[in-house]
C-alpha positions as CSV (number, residue, x, y, z in Angstrom):
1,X,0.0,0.0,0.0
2,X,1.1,3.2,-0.9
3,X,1.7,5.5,2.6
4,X,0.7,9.5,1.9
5,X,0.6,12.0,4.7
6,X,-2.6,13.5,5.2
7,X,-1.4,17.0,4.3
8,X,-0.4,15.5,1.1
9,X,-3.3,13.4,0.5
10,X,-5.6,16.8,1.2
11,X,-3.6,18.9,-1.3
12,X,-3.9,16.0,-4.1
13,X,-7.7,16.0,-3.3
14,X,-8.6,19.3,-3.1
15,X,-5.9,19.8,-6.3
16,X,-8.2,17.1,-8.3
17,X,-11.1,18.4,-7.2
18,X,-10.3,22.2,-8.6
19,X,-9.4,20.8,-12.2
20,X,-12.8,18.8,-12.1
21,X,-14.8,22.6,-11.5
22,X,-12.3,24.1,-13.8
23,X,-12.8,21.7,-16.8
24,X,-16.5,21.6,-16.0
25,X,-16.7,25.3,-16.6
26,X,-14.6,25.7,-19.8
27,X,-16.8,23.5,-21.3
28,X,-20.2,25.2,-20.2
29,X,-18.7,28.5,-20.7
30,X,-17.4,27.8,-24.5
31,X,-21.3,26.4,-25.2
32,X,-22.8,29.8,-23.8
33,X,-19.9,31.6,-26.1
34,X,-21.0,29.6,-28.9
35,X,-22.7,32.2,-31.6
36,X,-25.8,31.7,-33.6
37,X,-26.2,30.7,-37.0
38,X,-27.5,34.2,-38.2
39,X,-28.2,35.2,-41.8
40,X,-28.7,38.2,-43.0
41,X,-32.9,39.1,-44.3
42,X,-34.2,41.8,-46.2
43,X,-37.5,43.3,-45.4
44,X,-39.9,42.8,-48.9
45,X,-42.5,45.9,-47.8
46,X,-39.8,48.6,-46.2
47,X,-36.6,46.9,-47.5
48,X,-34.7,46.9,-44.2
49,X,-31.7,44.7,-43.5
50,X,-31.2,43.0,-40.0
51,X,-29.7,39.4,-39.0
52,X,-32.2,36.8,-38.3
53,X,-31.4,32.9,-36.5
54,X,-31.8,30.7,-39.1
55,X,-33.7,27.9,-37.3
56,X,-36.9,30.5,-37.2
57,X,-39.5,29.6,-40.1
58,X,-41.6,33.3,-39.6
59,X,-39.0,36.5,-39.3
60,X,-40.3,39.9,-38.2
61,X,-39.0,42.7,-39.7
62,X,-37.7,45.0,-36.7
63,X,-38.4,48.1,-38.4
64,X,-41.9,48.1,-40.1
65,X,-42.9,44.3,-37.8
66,X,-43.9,42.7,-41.5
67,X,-43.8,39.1,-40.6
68,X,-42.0,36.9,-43.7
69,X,-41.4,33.5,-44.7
70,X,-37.9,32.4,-44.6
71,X,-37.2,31.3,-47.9
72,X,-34.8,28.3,-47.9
């Protein structure tokens, strides 16, 4: 059996256990950082521009509120 004095045994756990929250973190944080597939849309009645997700189906036009078909 391997013999480890309980200082050294805390400071390996408590070591361990700080990488386990730090890895856990990177990853959550680099998900929320993550951007959204955006396009760009153009407005058919006032002919505004404005970025849109891409998973919608129905985009409102931020300017005039003319709800559109995305077209695919």
């Amino acid at each position: 059996m391997i013999e480890v004095a309980p200082e050294t045994a805390c400071i390996l756990y408590l070591g361990l256990a700080l990488s386990l929250v730090l890895i856990i973190w990177l990853f959550t944080k680099k998900k929320e950082i993550a951007p959204f597939h955006r396009e760009m849309r153009t407005c058919e009645f006032c002919h505004h521009s404005y970025l849109e997700e891409a998973t919608k189906s129905l985009s409102r036009c931020p300017q005039c509120q003319l709800l559109s078909k995305n077209k695919k």
